[in-house]
C-alpha positions as CSV (number, residue, x, y, z in Angstrom):
1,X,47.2,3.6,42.5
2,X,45.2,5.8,40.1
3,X,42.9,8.5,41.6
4,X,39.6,7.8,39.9
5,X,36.8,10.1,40.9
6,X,32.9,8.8,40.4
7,X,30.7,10.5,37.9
8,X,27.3,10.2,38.1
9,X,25.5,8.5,34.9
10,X,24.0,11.2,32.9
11,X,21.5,10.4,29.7
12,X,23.0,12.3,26.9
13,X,20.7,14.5,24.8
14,X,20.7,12.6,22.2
15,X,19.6,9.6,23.9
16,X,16.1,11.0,24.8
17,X,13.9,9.4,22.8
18,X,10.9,11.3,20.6
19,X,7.5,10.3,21.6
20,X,5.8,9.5,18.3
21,X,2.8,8.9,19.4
22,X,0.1,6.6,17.1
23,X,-3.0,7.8,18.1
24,X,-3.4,11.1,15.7
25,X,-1.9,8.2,13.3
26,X,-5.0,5.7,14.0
27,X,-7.5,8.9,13.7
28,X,-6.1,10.1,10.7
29,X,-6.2,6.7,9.4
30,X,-9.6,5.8,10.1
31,X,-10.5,9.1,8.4
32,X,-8.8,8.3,5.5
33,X,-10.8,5.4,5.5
34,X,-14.7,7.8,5.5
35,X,-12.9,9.9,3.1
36,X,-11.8,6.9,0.7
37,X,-15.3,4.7,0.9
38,X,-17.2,8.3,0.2
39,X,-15.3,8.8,-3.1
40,X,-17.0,6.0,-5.1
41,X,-20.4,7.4,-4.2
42,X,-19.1,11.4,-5.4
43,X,-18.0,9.7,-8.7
44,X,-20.6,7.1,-9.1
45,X,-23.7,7.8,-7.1
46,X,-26.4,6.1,-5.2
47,X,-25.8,2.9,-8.0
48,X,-22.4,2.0,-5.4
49,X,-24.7,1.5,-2.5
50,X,-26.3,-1.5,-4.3
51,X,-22.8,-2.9,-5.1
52,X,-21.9,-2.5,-1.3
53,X,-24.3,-4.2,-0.5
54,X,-22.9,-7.8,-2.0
55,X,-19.0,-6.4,-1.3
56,X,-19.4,-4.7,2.1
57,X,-16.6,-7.1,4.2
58,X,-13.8,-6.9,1.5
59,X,-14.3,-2.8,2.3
60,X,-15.0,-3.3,5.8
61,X,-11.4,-5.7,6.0
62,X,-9.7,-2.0,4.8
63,X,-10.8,-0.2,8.3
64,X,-8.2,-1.8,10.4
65,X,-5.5,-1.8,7.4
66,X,-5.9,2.2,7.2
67,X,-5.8,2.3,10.6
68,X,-2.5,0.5,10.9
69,X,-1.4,2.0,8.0
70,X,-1.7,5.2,9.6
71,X,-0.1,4.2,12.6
72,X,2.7,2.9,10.6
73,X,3.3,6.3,9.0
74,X,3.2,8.3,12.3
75,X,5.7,6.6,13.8
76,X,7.9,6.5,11.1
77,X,7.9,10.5,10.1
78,X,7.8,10.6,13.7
79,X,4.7,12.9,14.5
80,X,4.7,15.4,11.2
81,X,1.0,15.0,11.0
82,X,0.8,17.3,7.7
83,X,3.3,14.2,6.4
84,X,1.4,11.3,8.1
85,X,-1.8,12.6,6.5
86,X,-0.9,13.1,3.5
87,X,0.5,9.8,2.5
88,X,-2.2,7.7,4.6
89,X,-4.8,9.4,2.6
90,X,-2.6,8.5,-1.0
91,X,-2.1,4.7,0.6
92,X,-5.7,4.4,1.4
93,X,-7.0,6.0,-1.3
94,X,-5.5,3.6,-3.5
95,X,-5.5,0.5,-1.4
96,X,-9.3,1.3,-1.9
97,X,-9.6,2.2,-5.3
98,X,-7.5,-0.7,-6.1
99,X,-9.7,-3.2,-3.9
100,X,-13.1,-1.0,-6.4
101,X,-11.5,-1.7,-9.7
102,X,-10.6,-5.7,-8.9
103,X,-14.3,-6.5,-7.4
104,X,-15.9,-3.9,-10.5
105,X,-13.9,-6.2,-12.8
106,X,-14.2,-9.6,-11.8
């Protein structure tokens, strides 16, 4: 017979897992949002609130994409918010820039 003694179950280190956690990624999302629909208006003027007005829900179907997008990037660099805000705002930016030039040029 084999003397076998009992160990307890112990959670190695490297099993605990970081909390990423997607809030500061929404917020810094839907900021990148305000800060994305205000650039139009610093490089155009008061002229882009009368093209708003016609194109309002393709812009307004971008809020919950930045949000997400935001999201997305805080869980994946795992909290870095100087990271996650950074490349939300470059994603949004152009995401929204890209959505300007199609509806400017159609």
């Amino acid at each position: 017979m084999q003397n076998i003694t009992p160990m307890l179950a112990r959670k190695k280190d490297s099993d605990q897992d970081d909390h990423a956690w997607s809030f500061p990624g929404g917020v810094i999302g839907f900021a990148s949002y305000w800060l994305a629909l205000a650039i139009p208006f610093l490089l155009y003027g008061s002229n882009t609130l009368f093209f708003f007005l016609y194109t309002w829900p393709f812009f307004l179907a971008l809020l919950p994409v930045s949000v997400l997008i935001g999201i997305t990037f805080s869980l994946l660099l795992r909290g870095h918010l100087v990271w996650t805000t950074v490349t939300t705002l470059l994603v949004v930016i152009c995401l929204f820039w890209l959505l300007f030039s199609f509806l400017t040029g159609w």
